[in-house]
N, CA, C, O and CB atoms as a CASP TS submission, in Angstrom:
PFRMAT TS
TARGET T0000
AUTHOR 0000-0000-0000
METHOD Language model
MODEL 1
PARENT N/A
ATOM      1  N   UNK     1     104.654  94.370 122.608  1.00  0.00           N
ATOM      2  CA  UNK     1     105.210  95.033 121.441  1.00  0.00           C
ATOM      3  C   UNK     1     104.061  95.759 120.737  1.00  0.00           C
ATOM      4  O   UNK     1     103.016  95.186 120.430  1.00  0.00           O
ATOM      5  CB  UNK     1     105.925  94.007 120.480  1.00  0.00           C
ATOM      6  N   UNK     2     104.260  96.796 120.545  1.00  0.00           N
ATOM      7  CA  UNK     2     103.260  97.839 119.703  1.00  0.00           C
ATOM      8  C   UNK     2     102.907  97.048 117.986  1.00  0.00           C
ATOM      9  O   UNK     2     103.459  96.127 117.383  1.00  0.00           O
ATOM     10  CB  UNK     2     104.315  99.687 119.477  1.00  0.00           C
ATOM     11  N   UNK     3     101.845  97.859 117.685  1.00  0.00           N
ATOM     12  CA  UNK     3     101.112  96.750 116.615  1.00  0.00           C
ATOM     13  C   UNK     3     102.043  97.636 115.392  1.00  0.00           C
ATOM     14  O   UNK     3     101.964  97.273 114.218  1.00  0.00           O
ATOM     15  CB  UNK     3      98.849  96.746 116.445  1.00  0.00           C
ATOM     16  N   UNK     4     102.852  98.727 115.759  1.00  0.00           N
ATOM     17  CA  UNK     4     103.943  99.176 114.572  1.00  0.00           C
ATOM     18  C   UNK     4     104.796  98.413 114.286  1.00  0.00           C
ATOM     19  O   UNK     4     105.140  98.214 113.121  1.00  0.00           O
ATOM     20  CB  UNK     4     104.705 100.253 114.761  1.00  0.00           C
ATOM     21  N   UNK     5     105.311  97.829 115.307  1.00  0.00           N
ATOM     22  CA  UNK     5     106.561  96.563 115.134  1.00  0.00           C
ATOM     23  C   UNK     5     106.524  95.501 114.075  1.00  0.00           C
ATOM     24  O   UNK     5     107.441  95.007 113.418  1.00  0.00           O
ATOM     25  CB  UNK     5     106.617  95.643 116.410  1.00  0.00           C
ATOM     26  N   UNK     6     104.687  95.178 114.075  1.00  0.00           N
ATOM     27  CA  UNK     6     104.642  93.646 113.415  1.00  0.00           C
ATOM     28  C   UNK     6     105.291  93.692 111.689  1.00  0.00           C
ATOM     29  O   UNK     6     105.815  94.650 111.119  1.00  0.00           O
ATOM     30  CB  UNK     6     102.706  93.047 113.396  1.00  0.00           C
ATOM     31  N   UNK     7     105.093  92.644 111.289  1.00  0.00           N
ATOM     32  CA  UNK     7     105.797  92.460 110.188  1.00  0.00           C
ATOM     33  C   UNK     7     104.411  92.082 109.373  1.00  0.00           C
ATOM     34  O   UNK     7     103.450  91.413 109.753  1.00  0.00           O
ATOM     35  CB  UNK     7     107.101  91.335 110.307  1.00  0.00           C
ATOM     36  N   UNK     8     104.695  92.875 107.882  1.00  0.00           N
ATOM     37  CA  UNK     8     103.685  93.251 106.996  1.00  0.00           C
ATOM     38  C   UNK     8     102.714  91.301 106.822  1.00  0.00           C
ATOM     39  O   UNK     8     103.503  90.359 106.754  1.00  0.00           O
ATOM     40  CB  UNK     8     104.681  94.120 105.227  1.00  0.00           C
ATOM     41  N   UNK     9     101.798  91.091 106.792  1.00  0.00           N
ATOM     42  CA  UNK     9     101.420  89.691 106.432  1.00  0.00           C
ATOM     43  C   UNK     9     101.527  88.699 107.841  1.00  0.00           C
ATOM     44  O   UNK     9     101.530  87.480 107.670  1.00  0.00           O
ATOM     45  CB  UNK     9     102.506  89.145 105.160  1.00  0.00           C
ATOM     46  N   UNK    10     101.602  89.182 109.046  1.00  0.00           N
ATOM     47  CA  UNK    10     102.119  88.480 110.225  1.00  0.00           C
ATOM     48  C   UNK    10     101.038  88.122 111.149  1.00  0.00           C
ATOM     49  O   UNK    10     100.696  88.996 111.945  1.00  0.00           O
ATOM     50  CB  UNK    10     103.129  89.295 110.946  1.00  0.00           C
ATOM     51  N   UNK    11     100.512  87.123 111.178  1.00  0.00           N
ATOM     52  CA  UNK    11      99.151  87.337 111.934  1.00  0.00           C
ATOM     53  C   UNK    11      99.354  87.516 113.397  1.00  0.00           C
ATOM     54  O   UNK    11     100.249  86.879 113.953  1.00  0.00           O
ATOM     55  CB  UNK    11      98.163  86.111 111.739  1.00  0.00           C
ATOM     56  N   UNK    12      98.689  88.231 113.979  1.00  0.00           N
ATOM     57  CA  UNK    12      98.918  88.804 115.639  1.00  0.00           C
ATOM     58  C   UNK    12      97.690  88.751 116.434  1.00  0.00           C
ATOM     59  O   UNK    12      96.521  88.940 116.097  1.00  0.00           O
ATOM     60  CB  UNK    12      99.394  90.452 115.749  1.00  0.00           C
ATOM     61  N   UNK    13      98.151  88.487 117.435  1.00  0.00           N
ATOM     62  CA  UNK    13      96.714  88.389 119.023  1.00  0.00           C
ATOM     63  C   UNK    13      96.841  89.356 119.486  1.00  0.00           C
ATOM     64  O   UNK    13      97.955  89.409 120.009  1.00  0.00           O
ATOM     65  CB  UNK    13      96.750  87.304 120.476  1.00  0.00           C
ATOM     66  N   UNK    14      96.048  90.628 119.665  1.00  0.00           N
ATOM     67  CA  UNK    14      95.728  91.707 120.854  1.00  0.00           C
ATOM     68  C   UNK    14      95.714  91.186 121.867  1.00  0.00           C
ATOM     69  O   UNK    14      94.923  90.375 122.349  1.00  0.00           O
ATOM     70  CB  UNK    14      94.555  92.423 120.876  1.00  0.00           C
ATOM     71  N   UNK    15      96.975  91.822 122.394  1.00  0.00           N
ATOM     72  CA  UNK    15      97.288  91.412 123.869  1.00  0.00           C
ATOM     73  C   UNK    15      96.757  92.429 125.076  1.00  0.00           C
ATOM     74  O   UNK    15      96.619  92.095 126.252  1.00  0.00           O
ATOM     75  CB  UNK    15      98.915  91.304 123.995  1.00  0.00           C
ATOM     76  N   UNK    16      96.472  93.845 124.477  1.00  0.00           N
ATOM     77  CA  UNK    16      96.226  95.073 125.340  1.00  0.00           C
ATOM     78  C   UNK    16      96.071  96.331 124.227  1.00  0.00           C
ATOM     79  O   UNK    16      96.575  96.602 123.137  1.00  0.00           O
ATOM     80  CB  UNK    16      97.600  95.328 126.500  1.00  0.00           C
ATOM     81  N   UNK    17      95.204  96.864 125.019  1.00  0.00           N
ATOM     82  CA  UNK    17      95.033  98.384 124.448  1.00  0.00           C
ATOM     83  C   UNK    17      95.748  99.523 125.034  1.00  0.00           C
ATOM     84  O   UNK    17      95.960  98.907 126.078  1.00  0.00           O
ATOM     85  CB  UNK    17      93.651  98.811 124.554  1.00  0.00           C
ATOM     86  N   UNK    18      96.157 100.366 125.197  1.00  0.00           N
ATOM     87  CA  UNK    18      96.281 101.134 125.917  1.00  0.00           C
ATOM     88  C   UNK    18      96.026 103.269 125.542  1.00  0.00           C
ATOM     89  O   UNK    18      95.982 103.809 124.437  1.00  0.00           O
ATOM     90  CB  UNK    18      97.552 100.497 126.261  1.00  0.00           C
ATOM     91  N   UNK    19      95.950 103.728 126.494  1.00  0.00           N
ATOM     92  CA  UNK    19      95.431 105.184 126.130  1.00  0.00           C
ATOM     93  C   UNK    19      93.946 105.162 127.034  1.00  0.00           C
ATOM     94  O   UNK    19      93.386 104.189 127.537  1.00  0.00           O
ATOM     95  CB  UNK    19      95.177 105.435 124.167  1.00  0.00           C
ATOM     96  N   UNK    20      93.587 106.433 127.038  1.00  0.00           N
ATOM     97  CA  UNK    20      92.358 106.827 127.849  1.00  0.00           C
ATOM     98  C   UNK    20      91.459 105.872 127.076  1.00  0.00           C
ATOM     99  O   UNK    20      91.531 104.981 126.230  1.00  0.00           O
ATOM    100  CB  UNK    20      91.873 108.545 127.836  1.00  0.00           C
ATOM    101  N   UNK    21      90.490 106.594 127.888  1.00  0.00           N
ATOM    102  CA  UNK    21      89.461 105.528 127.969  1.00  0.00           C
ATOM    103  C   UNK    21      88.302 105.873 126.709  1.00  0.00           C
ATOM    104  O   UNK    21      87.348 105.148 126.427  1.00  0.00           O
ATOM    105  CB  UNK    21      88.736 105.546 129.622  1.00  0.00           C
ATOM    106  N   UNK    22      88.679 107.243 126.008  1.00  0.00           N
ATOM    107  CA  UNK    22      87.936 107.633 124.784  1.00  0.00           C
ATOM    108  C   UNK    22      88.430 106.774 123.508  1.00  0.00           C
ATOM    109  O   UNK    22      87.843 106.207 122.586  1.00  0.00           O
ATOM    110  CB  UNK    22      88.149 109.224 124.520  1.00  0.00           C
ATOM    111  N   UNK    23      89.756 106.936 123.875  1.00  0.00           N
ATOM    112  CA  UNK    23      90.713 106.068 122.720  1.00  0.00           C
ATOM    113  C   UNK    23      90.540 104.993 122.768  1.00  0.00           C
ATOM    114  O   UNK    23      90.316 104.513 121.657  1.00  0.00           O
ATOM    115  CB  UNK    23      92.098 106.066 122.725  1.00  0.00           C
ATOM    116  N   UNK    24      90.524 104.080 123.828  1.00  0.00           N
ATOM    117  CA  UNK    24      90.312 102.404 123.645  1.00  0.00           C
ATOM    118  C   UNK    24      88.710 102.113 123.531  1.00  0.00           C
ATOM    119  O   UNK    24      88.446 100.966 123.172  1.00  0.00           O
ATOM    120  CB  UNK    24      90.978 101.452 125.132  1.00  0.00           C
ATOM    121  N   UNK    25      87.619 102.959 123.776  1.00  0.00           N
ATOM    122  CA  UNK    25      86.504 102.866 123.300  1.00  0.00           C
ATOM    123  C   UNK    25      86.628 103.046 121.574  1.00  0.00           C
ATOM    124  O   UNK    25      86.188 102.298 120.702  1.00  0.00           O
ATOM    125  CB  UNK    25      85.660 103.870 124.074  1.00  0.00           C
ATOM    126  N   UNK    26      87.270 104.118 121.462  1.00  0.00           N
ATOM    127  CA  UNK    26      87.241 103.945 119.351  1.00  0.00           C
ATOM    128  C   UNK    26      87.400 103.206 119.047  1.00  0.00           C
ATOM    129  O   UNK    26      86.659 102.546 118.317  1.00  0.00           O
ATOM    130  CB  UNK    26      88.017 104.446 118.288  1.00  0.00           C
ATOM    131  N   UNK    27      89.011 102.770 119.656  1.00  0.00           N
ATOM    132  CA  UNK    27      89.605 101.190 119.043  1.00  0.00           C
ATOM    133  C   UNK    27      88.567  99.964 119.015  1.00  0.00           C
ATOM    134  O   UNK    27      88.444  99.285 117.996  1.00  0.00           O
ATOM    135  CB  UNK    27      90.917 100.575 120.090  1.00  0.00           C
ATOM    136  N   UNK    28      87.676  99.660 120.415  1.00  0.00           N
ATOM    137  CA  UNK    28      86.922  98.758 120.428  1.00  0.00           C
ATOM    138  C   UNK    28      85.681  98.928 119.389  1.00  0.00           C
ATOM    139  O   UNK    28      85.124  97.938 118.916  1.00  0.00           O
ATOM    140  CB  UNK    28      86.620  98.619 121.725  1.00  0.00           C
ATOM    141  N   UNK    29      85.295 100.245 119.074  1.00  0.00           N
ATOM    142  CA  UNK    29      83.894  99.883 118.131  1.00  0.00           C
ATOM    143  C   UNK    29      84.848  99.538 116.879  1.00  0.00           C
ATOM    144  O   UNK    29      84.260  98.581 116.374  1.00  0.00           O
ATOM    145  CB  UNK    29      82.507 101.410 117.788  1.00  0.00           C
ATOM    146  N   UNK    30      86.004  99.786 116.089  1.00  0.00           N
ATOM    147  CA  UNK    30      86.453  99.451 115.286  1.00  0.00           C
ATOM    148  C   UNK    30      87.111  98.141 115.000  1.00  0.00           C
ATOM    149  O   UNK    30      87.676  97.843 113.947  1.00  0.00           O
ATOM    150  CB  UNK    30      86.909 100.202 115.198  1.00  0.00           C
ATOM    151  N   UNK    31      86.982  97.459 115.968  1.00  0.00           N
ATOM    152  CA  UNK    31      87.034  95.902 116.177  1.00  0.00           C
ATOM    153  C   UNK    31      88.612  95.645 116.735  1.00  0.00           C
ATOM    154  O   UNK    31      89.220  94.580 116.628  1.00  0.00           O
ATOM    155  CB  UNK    31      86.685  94.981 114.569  1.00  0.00           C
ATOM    156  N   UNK    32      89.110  96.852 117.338  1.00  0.00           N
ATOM    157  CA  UNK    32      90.378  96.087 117.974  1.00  0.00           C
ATOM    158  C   UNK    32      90.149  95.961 119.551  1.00  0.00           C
ATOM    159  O   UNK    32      90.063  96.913 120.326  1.00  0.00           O
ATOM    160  CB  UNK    32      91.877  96.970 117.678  1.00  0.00           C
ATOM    161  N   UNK    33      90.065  94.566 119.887  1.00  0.00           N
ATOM    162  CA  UNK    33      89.460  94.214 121.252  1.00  0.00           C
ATOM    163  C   UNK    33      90.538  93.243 121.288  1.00  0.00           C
ATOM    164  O   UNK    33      91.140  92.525 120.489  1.00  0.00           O
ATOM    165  CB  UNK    33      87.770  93.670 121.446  1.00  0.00           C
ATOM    166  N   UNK    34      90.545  93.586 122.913  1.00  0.00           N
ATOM    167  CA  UNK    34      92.104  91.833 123.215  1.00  0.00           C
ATOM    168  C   UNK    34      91.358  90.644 123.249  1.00  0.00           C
ATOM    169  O   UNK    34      90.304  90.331 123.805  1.00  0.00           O
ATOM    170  CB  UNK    34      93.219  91.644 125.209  1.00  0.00           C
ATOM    171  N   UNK    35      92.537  89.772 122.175  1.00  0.00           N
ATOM    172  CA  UNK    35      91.768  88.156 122.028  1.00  0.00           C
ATOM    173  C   UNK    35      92.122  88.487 120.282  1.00  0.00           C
ATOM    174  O   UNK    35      92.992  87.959 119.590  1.00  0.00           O
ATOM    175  CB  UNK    35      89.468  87.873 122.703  1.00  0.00           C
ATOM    176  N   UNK    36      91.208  89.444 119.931  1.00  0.00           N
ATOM    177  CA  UNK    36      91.724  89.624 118.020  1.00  0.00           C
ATOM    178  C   UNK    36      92.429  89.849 117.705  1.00  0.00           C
ATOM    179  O   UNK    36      93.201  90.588 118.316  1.00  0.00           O
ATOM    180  CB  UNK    36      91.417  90.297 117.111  1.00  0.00           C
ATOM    181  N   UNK    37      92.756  89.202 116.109  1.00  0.00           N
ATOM    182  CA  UNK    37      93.926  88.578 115.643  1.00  0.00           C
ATOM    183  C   UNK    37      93.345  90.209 114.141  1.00  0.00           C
ATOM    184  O   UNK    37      92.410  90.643 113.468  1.00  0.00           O
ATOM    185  CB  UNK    37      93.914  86.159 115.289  1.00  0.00           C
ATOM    186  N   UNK    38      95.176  90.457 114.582  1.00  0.00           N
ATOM    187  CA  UNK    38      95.376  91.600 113.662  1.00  0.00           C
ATOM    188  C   UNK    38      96.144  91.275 112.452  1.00  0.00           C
ATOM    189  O   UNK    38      97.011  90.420 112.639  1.00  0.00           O
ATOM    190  CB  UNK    38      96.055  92.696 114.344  1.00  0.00           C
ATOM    191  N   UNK    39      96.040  91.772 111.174  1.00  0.00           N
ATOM    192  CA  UNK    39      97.341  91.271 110.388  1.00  0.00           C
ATOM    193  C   UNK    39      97.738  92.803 109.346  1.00  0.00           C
ATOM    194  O   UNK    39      97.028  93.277 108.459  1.00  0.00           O
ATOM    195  CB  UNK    39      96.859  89.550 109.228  1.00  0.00           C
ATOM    196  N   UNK    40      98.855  93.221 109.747  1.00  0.00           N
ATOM    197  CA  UNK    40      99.510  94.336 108.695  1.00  0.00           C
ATOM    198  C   UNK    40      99.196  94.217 107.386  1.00  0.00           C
ATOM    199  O   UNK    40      99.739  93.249 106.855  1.00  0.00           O
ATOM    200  CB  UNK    40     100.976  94.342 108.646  1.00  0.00           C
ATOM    201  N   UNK    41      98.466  94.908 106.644  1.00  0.00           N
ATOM    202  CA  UNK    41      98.117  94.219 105.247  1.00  0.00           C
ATOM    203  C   UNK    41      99.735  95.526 104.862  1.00  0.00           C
ATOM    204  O   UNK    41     100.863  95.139 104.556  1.00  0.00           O
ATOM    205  CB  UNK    41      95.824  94.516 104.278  1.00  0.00           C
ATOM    206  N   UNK    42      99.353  96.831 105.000  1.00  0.00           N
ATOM    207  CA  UNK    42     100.509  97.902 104.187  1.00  0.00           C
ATOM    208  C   UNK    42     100.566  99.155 105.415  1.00  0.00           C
ATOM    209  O   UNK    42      99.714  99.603 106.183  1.00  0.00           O
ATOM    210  CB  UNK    42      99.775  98.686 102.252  1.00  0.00           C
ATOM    211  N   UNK    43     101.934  99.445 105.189  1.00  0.00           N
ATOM    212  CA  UNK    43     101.847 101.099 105.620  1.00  0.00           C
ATOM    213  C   UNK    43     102.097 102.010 104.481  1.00  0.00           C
ATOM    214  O   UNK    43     102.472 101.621 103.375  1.00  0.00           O
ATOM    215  CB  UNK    43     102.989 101.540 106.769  1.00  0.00           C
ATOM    216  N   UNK    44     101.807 103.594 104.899  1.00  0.00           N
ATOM    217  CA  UNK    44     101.504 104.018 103.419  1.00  0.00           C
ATOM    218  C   UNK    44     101.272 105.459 104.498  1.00  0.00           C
ATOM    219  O   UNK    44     100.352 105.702 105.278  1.00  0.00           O
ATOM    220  CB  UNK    44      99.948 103.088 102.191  1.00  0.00           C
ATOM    221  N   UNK    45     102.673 106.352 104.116  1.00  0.00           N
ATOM    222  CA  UNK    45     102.014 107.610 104.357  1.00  0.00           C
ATOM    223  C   UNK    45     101.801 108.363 105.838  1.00  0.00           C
ATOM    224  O   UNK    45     101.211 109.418 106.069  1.00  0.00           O
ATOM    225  CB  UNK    45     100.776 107.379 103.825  1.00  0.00           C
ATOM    226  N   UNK    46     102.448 107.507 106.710  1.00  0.00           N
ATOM    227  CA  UNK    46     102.385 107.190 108.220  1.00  0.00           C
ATOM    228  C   UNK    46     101.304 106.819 108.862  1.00  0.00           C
ATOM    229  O   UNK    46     101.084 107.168 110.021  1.00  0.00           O
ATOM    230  CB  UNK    46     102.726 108.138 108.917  1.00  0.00           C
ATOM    231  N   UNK    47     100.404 105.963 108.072  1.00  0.00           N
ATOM    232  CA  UNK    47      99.022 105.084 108.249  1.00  0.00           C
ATOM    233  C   UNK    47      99.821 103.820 108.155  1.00  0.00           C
ATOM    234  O   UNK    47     100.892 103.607 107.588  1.00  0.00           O
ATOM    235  CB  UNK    47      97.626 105.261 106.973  1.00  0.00           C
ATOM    236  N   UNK    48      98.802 102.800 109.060  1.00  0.00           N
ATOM    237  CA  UNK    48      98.639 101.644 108.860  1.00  0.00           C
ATOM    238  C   UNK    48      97.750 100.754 108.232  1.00  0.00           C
ATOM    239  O   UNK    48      96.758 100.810 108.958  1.00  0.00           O
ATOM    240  CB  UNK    48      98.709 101.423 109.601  1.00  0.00           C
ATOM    241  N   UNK    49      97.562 100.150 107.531  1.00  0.00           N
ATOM    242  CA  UNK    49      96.375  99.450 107.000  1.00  0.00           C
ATOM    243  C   UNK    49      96.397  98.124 107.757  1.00  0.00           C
ATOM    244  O   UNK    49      97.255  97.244 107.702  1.00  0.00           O
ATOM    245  CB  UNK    49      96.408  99.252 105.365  1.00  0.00           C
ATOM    246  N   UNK    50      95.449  98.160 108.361  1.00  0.00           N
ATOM    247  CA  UNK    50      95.352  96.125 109.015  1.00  0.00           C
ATOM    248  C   UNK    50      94.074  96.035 108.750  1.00  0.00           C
ATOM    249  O   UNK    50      93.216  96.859 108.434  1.00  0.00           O
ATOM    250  CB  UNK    50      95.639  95.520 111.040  1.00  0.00           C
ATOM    251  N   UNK    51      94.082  94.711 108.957  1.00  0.00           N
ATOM    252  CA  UNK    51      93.114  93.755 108.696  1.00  0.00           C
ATOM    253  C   UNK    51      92.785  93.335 110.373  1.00  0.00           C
ATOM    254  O   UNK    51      93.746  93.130 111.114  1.00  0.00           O
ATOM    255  CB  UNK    51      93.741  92.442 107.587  1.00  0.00           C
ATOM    256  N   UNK    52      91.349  93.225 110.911  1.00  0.00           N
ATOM    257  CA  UNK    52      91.017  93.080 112.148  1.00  0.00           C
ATOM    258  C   UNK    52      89.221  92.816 111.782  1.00  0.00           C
ATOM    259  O   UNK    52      88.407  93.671 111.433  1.00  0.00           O
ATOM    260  CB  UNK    52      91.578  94.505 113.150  1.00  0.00           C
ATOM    261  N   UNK    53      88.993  91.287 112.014  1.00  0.00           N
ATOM    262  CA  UNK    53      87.685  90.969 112.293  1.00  0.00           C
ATOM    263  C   UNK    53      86.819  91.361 111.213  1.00  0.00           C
ATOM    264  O   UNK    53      85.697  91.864 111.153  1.00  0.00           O
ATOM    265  CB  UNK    53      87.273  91.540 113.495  1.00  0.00           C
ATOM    266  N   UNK    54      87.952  90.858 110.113  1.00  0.00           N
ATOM    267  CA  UNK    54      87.436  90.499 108.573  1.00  0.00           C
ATOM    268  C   UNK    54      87.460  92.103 107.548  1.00  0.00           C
ATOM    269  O   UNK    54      87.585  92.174 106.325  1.00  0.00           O
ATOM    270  CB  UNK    54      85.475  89.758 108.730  1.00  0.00           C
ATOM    271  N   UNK    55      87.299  93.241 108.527  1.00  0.00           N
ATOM    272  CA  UNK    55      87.753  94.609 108.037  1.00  0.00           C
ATOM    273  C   UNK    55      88.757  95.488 107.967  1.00  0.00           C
ATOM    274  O   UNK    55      89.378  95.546 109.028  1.00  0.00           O
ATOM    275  CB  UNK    55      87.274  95.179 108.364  1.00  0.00           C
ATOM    276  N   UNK    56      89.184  96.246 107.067  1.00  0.00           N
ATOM    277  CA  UNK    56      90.310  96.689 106.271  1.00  0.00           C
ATOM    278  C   UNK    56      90.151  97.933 107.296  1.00  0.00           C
ATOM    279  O   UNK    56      88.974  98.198 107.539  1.00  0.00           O
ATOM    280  CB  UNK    56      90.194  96.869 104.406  1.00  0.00           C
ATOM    281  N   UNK    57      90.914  98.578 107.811  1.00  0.00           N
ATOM    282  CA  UNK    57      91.382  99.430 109.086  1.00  0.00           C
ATOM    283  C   UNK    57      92.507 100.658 108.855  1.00  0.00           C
ATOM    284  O   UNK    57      93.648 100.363 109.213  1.00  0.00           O
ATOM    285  CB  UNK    57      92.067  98.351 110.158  1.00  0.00           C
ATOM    286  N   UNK    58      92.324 101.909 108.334  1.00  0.00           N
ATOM    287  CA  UNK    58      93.603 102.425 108.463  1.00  0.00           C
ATOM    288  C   UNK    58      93.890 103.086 109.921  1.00  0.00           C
ATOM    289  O   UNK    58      93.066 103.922 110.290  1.00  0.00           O
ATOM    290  CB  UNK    58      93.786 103.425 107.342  1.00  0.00           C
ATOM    291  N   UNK    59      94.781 102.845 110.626  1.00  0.00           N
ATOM    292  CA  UNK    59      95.186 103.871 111.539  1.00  0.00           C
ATOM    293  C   UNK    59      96.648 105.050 111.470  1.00  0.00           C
ATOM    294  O   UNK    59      97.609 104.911 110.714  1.00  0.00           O
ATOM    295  CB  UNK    59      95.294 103.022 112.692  1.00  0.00           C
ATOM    296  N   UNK    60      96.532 105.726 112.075  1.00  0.00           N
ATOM    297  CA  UNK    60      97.584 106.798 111.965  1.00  0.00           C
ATOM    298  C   UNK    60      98.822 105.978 113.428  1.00  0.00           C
ATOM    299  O   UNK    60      98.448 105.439 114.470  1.00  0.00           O
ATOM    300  CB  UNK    60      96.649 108.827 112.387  1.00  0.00           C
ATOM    301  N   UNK    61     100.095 106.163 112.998  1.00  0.00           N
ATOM    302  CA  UNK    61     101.629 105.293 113.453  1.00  0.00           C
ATOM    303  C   UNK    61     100.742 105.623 115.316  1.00  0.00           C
ATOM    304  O   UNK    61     100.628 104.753 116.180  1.00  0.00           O
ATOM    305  CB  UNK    61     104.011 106.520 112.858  1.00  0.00           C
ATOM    306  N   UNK    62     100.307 106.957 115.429  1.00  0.00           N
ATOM    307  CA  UNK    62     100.471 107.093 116.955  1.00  0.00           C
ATOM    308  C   UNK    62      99.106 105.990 117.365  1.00  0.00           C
ATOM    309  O   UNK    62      99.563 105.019 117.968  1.00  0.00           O
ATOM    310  CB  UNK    62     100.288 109.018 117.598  1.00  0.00           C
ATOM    311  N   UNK    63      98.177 105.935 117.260  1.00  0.00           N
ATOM    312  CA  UNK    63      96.906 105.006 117.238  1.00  0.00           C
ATOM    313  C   UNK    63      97.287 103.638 117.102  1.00  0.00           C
ATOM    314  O   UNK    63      96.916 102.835 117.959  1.00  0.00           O
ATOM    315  CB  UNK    63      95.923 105.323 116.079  1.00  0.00           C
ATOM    316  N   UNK    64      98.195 103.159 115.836  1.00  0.00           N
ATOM    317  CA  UNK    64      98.554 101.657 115.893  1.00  0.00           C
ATOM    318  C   UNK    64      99.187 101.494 116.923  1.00  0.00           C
ATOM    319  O   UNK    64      99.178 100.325 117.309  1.00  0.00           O
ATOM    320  CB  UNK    64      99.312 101.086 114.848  1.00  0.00           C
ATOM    321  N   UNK    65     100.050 102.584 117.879  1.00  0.00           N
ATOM    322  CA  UNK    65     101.196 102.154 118.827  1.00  0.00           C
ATOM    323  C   UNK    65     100.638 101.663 120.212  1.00  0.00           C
ATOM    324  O   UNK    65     101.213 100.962 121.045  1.00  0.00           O
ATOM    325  CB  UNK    65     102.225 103.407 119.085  1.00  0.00           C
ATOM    326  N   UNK    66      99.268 102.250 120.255  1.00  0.00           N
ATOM    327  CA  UNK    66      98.283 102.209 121.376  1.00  0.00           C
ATOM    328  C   UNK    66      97.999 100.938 121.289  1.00  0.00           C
ATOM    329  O   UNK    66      97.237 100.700 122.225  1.00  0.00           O
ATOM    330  CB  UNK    66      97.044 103.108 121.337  1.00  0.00           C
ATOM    331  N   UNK    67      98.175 100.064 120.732  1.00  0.00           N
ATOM    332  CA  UNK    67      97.613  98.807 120.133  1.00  0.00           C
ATOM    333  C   UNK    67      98.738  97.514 120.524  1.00  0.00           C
ATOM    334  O   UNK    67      99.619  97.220 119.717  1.00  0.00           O
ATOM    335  CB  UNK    67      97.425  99.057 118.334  1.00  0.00           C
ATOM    336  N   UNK    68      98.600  96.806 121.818  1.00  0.00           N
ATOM    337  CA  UNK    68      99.999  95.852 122.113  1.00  0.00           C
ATOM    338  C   UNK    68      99.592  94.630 121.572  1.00  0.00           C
ATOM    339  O   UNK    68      98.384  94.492 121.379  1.00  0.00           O
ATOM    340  CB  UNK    68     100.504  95.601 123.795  1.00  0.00           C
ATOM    341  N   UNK    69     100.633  93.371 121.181  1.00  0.00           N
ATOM    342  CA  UNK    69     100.150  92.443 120.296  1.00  0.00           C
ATOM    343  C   UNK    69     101.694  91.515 120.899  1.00  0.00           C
ATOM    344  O   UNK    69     101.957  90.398 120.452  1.00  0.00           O
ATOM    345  CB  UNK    69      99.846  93.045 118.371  1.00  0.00           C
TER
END
């Protein structure tokens, strides 16, 4: 399930990344690696705000979707 699905406050395990290999390199320096635990803090604007490895994260809806949990 894409990391858009989760429910605001829901804590989640990265199960997979997916997208080329430029895109899951961003994701990884920004701390979304499989094994970490993500949590929806707000959406706002067609951003996501999460929380991932103690830092506050916005991504844009298509970027969070790249993101399986």
């Amino acid at each position: 399930m894409p990391l858009t699905f989760a429910n605001r406050g829901e804590i989640n395990q990265i199960k997979k990344i997916t997208g080329r290999d430029e895109v899951r390199q961003h994701l990884s320096n920004l701390g979304f690696v499989e094994g970490a635990e993500v949590t929806i803090i707000n959406e706002v604007a067609g951003s996501v705000i999460c929380n991932v490895k103690g830092a506050r994260v916005a991504l844009s809806k298509s970027m969070a979707g790249r993101i399986l949990i």
